[in-house]
Chimera marker file (.cmm) of the C-alpha trace (Angstrom):
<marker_set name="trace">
<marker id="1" x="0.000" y="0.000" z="0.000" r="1" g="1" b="0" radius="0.5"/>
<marker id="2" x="1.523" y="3.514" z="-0.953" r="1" g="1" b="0" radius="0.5"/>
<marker id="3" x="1.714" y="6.629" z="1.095" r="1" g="1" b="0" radius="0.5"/>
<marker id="4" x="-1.451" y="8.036" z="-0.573" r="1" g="1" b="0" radius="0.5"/>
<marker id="5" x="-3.783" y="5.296" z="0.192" r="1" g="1" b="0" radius="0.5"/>
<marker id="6" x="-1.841" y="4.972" z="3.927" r="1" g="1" b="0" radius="0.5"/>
<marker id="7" x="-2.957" y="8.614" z="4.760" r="1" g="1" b="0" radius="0.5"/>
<marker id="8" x="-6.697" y="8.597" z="2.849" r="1" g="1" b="0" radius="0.5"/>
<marker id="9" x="-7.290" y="5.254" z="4.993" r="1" g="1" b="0" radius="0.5"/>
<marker id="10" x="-5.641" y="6.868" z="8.368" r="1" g="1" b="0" radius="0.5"/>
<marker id="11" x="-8.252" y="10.335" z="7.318" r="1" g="1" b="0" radius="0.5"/>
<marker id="12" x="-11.339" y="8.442" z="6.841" r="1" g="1" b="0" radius="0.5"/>
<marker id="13" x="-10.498" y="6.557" z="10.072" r="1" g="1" b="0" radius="0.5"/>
<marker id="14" x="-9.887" y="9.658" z="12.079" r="1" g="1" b="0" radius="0.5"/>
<marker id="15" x="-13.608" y="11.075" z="10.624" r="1" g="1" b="0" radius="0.5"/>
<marker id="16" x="-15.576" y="7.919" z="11.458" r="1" g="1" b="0" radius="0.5"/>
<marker id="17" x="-14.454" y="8.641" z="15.067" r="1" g="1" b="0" radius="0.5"/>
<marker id="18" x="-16.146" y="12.373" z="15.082" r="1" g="1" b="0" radius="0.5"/>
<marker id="19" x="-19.248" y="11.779" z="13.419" r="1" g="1" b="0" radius="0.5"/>
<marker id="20" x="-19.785" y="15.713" z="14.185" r="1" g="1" b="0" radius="0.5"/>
<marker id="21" x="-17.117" y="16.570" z="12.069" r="1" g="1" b="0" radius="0.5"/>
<marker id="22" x="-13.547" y="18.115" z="12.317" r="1" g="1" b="0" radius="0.5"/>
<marker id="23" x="-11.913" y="20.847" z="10.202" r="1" g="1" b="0" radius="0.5"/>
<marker id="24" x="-8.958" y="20.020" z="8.142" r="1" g="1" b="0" radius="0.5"/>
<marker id="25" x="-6.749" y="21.902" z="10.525" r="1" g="1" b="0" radius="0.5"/>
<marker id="26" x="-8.544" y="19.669" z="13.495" r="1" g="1" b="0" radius="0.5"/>
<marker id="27" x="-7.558" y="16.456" z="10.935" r="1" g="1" b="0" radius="0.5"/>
<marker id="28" x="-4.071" y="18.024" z="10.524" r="1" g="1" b="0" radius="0.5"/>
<marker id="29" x="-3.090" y="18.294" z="14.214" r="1" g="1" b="0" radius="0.5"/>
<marker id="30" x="-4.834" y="14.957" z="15.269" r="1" g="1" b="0" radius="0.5"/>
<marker id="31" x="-3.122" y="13.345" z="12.544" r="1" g="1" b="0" radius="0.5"/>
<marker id="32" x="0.201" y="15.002" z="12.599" r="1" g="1" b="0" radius="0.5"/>
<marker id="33" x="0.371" y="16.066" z="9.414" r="1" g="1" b="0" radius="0.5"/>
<marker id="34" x="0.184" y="19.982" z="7.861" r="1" g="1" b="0" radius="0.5"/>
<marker id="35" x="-2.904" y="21.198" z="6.769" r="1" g="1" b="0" radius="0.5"/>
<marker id="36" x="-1.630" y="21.536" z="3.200" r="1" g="1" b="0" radius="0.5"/>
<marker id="37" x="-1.299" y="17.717" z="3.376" r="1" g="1" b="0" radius="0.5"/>
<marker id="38" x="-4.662" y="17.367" z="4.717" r="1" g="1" b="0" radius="0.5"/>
<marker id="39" x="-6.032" y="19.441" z="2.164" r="1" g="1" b="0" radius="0.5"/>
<marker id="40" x="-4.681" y="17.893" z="-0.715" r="1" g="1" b="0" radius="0.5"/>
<marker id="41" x="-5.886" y="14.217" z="0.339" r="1" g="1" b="0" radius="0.5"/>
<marker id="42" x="-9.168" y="15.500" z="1.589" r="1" g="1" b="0" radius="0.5"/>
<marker id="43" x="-10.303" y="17.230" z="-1.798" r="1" g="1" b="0" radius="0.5"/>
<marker id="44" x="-9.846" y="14.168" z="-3.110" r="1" g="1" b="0" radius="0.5"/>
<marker id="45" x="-11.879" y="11.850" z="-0.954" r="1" g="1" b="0" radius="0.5"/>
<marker id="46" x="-15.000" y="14.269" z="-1.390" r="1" g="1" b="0" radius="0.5"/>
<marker id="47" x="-14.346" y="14.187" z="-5.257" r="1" g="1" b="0" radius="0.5"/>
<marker id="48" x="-15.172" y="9.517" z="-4.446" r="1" g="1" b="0" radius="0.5"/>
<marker id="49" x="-17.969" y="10.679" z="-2.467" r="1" g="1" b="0" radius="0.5"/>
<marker id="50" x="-15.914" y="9.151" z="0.691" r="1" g="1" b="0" radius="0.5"/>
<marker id="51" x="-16.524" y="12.632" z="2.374" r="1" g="1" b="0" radius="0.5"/>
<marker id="52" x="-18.902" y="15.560" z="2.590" r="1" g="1" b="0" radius="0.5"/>
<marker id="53" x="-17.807" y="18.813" z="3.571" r="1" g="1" b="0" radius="0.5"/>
<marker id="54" x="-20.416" y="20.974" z="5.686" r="1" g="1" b="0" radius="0.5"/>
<marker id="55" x="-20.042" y="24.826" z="5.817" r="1" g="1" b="0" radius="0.5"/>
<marker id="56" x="-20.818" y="26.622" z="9.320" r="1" g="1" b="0" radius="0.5"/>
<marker id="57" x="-19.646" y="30.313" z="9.466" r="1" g="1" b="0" radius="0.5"/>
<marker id="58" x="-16.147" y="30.619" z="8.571" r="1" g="1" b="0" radius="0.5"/>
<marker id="59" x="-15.277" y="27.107" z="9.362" r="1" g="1" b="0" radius="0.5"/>
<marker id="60" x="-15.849" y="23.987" z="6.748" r="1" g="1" b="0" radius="0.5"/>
<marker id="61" x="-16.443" y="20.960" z="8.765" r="1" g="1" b="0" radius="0.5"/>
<marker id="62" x="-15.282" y="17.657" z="7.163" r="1" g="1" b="0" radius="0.5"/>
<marker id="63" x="-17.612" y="14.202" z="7.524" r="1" g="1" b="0" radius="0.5"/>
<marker id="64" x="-17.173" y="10.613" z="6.831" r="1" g="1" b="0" radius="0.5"/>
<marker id="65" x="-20.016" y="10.047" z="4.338" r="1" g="1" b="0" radius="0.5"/>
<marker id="66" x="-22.548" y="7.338" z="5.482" r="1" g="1" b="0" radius="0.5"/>
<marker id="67" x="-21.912" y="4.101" z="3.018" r="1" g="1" b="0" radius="0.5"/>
<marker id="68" x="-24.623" y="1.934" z="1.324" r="1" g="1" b="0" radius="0.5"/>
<marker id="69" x="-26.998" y="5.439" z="0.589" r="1" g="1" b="0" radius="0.5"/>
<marker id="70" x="-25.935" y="5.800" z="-3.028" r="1" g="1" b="0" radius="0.5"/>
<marker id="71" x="-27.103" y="2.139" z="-4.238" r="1" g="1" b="0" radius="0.5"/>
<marker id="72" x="-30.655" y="3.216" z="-2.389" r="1" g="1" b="0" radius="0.5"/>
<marker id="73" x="-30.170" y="0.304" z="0.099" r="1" g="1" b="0" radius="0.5"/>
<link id1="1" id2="2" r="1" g="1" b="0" radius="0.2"/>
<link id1="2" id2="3" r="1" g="1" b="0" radius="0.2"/>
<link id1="3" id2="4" r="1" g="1" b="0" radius="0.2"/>
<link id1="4" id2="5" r="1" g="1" b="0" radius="0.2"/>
<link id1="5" id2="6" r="1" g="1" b="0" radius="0.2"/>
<link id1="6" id2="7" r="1" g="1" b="0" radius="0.2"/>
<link id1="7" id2="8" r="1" g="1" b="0" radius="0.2"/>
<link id1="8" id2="9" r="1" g="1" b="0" radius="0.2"/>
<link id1="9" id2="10" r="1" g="1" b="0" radius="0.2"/>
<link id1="10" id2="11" r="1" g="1" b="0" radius="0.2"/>
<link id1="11" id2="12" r="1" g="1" b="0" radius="0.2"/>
<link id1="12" id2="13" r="1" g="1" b="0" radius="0.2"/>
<link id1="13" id2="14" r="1" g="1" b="0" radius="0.2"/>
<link id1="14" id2="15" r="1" g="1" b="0" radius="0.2"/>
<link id1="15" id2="16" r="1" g="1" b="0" radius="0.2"/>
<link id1="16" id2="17" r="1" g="1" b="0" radius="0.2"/>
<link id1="17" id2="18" r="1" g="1" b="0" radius="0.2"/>
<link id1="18" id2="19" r="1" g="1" b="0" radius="0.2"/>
<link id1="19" id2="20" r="1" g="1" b="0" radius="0.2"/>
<link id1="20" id2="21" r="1" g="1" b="0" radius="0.2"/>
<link id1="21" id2="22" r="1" g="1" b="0" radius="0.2"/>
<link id1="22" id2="23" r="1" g="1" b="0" radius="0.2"/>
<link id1="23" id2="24" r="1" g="1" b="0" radius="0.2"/>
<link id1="24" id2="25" r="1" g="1" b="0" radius="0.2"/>
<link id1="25" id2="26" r="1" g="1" b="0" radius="0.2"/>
<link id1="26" id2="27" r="1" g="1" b="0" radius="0.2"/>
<link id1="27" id2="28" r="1" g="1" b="0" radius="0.2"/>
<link id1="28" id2="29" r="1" g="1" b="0" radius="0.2"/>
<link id1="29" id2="30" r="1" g="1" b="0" radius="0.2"/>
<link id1="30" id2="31" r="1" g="1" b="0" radius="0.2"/>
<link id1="31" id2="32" r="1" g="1" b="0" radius="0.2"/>
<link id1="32" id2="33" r="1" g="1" b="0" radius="0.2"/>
<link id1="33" id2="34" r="1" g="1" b="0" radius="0.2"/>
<link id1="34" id2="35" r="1" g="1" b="0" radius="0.2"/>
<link id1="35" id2="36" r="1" g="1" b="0" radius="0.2"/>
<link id1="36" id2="37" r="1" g="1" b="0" radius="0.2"/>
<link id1="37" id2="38" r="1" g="1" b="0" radius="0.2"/>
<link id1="38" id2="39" r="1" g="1" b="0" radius="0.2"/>
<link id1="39" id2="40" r="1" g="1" b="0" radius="0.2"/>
<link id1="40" id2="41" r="1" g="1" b="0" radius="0.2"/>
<link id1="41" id2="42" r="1" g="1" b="0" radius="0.2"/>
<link id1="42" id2="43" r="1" g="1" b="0" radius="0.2"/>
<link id1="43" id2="44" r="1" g="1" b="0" radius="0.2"/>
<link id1="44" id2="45" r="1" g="1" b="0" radius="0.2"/>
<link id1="45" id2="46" r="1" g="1" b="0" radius="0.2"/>
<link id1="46" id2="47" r="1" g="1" b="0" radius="0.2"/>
<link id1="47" id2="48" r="1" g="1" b="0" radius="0.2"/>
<link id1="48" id2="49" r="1" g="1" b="0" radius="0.2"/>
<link id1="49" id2="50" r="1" g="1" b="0" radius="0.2"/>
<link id1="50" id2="51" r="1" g="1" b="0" radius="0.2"/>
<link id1="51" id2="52" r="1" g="1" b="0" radius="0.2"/>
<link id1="52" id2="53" r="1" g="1" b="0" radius="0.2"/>
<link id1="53" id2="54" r="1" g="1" b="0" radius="0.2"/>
<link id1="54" id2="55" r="1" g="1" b="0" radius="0.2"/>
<link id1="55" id2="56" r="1" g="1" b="0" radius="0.2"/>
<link id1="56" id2="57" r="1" g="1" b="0" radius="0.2"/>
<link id1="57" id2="58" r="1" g="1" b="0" radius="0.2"/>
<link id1="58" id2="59" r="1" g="1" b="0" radius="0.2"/>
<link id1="59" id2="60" r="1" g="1" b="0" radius="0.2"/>
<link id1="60" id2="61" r="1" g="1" b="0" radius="0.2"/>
<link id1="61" id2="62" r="1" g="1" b="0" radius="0.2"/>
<link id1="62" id2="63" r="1" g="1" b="0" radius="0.2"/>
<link id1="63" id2="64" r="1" g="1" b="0" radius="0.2"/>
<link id1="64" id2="65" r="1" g="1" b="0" radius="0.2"/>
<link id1="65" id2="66" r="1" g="1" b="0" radius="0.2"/>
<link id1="66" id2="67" r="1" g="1" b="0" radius="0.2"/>
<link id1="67" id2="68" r="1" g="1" b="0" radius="0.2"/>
<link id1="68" id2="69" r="1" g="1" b="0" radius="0.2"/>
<link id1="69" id2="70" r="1" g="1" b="0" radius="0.2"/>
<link id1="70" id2="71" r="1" g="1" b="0" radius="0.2"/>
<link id1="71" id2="72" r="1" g="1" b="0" radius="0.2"/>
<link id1="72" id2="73" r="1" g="1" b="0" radius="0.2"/>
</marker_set>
């Protein structure tokens, strides 16, 4: 498994344990990473529908998206 898939996997982890949300900088810090490097494998994972993003005020709060809703199940 290569970096990229190591630190999507080790994001969508970290969101399934705050199903209110974090901001990037939030993933950043809790995952040791800069928020530059958060941002640039977050876009990503919203782009698979593997995360929503949820604006409130200034900040943009980052979810895991629930699985199994797109098929209709």
């Amino acid at each position: 498994m290569d970096n990229e898939t190591k630190t999507k996997k080790r994001i969508a982890t970290e969101l399934g344990k705050y199903p209110e949300g974090l901001t990037i900088i939030d993933l950043a810090s809790r995952l040791g990473i800069s928020r530059q490097t958060a941002s640039r494998y977050v876009l990503p994972l919203i782009s698979e529908g593997i995360i929503k993003i949820r604006k409130i005020g200034p900040a943009k709060l980052c979810y895991l998206k629930k699985q199994g809703k797109k098929s209709g199940k």
